[in-house]
C-alpha positions as CSV (number, residue, x, y, z in Angstrom):
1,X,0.0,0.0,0.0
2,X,1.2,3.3,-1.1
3,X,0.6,6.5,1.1
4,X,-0.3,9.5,-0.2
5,X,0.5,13.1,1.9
6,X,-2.7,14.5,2.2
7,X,-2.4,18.6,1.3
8,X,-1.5,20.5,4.6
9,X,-1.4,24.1,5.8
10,X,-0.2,24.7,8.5
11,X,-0.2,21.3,9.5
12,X,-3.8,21.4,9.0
13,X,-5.2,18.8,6.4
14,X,-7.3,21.0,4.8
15,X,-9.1,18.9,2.3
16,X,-10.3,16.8,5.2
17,X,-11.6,20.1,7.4
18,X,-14.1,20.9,4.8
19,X,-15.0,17.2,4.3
20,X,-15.7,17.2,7.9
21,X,-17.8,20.7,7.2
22,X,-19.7,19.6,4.4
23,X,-20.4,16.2,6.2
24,X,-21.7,17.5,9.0
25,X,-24.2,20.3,6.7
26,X,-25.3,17.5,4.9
27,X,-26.2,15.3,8.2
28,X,-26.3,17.6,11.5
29,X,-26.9,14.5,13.2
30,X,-23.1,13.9,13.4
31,X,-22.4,17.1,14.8
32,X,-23.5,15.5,18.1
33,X,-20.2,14.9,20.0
34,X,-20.2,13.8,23.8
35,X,-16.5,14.5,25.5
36,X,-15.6,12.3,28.6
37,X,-12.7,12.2,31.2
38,X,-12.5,9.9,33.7
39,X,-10.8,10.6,37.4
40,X,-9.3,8.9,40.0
41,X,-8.5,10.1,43.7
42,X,-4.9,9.2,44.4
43,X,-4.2,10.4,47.9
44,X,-4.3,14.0,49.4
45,X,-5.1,16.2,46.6
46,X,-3.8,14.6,44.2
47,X,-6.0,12.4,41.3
48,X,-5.4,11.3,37.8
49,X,-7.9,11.9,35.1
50,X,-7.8,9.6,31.9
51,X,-9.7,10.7,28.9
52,X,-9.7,8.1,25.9
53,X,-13.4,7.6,25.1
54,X,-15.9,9.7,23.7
55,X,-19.4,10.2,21.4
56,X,-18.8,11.8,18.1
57,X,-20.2,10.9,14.4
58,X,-23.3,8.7,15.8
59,X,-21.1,6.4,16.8
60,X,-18.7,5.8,20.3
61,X,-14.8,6.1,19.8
62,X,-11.4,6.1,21.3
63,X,-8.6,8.0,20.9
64,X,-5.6,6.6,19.5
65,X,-3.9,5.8,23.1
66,X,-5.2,6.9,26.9
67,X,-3.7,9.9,28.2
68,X,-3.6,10.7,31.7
69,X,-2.6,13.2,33.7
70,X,-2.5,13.9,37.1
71,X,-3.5,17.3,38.7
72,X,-2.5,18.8,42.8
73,X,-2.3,21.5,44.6
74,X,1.0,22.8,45.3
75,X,2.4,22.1,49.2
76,X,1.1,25.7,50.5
77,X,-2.2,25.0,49.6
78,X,-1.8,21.0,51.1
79,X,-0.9,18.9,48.0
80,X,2.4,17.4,47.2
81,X,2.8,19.4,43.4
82,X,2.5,15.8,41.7
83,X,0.7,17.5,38.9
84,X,-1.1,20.5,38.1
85,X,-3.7,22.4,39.8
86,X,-7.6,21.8,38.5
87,X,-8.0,25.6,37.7
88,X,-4.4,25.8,35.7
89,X,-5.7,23.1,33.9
90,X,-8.6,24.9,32.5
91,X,-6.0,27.9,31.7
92,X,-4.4,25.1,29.7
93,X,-7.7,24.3,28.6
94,X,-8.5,27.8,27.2
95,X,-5.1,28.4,25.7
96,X,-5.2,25.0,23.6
97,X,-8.5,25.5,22.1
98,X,-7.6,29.1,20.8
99,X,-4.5,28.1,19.2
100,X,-6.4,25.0,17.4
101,X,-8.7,26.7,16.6
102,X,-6.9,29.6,14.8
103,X,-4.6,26.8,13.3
104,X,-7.7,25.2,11.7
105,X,-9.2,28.9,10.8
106,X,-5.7,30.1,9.4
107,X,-5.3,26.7,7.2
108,X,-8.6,27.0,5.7
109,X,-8.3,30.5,4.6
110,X,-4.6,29.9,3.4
111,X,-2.9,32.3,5.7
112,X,0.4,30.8,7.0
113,X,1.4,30.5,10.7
114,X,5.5,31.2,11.7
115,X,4.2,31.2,15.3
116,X,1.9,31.1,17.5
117,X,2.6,31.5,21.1
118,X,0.1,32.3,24.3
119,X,0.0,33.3,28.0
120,X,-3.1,32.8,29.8
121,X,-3.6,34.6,33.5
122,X,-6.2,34.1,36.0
123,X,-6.4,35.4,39.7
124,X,-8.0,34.0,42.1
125,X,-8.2,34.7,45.6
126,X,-8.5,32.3,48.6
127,X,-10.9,34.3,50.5
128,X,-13.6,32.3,48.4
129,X,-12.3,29.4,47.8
130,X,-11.5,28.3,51.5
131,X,-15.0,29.9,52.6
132,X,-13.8,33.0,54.3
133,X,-15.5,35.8,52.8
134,X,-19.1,34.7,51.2
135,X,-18.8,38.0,49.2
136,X,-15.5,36.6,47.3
137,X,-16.0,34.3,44.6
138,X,-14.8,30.3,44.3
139,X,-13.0,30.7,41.1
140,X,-11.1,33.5,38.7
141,X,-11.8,37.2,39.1
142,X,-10.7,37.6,35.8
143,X,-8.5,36.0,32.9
144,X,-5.8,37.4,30.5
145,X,-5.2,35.8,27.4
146,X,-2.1,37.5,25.4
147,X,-1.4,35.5,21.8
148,X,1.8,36.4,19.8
149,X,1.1,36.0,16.4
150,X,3.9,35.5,13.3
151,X,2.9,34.7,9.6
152,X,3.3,36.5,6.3
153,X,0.1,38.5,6.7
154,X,-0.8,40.2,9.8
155,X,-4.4,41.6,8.8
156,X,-5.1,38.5,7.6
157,X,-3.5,36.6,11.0
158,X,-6.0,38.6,13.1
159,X,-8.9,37.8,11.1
160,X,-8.3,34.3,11.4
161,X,-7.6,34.7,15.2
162,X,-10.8,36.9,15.9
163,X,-12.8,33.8,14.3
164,X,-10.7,31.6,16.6
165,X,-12.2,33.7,19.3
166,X,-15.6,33.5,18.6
167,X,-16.0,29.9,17.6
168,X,-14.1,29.3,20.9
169,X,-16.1,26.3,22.6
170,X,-13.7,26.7,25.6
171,X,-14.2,30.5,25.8
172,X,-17.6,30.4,25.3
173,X,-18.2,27.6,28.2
174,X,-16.0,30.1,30.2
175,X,-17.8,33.2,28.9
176,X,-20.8,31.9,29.4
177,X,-21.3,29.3,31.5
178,X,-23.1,25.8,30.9
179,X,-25.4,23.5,33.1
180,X,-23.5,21.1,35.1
181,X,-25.6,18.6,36.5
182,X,-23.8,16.6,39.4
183,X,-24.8,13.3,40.5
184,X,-23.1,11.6,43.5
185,X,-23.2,7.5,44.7
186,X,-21.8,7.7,48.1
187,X,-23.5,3.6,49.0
């Protein structure tokens, strides 16, 4: 069997993107996608989350291999740092989707990407999240996301990265919010 290299830009297989698109136009019923990680307490703080299953195209699917990874709370806030903490992980979380997104975004409108390059800030402050003062709340005040941007056109470059913005699923869960519904077996 002979491989072909599919066209790429950016690392972005382009043809397949709008494949994907045009699929999903012509049945919405696989737009229907159902994301799943699943976690384990370790000791202390610390637990391990393994995501390798999930809901997407009608049907149920893995990804290539398991990946896991552990998450903590750093010793002056009673962990022992064996991974990171749950709220840099949605930093992460935020940072990774933006960047895919404009990779995808940049491919399919033929701009080309030199580099790409993000830091994402968030404060938070313990007053809430330890119960002290009811008026402060659990999570982030506030987020900063600064992008660095390199190609050969820089109009063009923000374009792309404004529709990476507001495509955002991360962002918008952020921005937003979503229902969460909870259920707990403590038998």
């Amino acid at each position: 069997m002979t491989l072909t290299e599919q066209p790429a830009h950016n690392g972005v297989d382009v043809e397949t993107l709008f494949a994907t698109i045009d699929a999903v136009k012509a049945n919405p019923q696989i737009a229907a996608f159902r994301f799943r990680a699943d976690n384990q307490w370790l000791s202390g703080t610390n637990s391990r989350t393994t995501i390798y299953t999930f809901y997407g195209a009608m049907q149920e699917l893995t990804h290539v291999e398991p990946r896991s990874y552990d998450a903590d709370h750093p010793a002056v806030l009673t962990g022992k740092d064996r991974g990171s903490t749950p709220v840099e992980f949605l930093l992460h979380a935020l940072a990774a989707c933006l960047t895919a997104g404009l990779a995808n975004i940049a491919a399919a409108r033929g701009v080309r990407l030199t580099e790409v390059t993000s830091t994402v800030e968030g404060d938070i402050d313990l007053m809430g999240l330890l119960g002290l003062d009811p008026a402060v709340r659990n999570g982030y005040q506030g987020i900063r996301v600064s992008f660095r941007l390199r190609g050969d056109d820089p109009d063009a470059l923000r374009r792309a990265f404004d529709q990476s913005v507001a495509r955002s699923a991360v962002l918008d869960v952020l921005s937003n919010g979503v229902p969460v519904a909870i259920d707990v077996d403590a038998g």
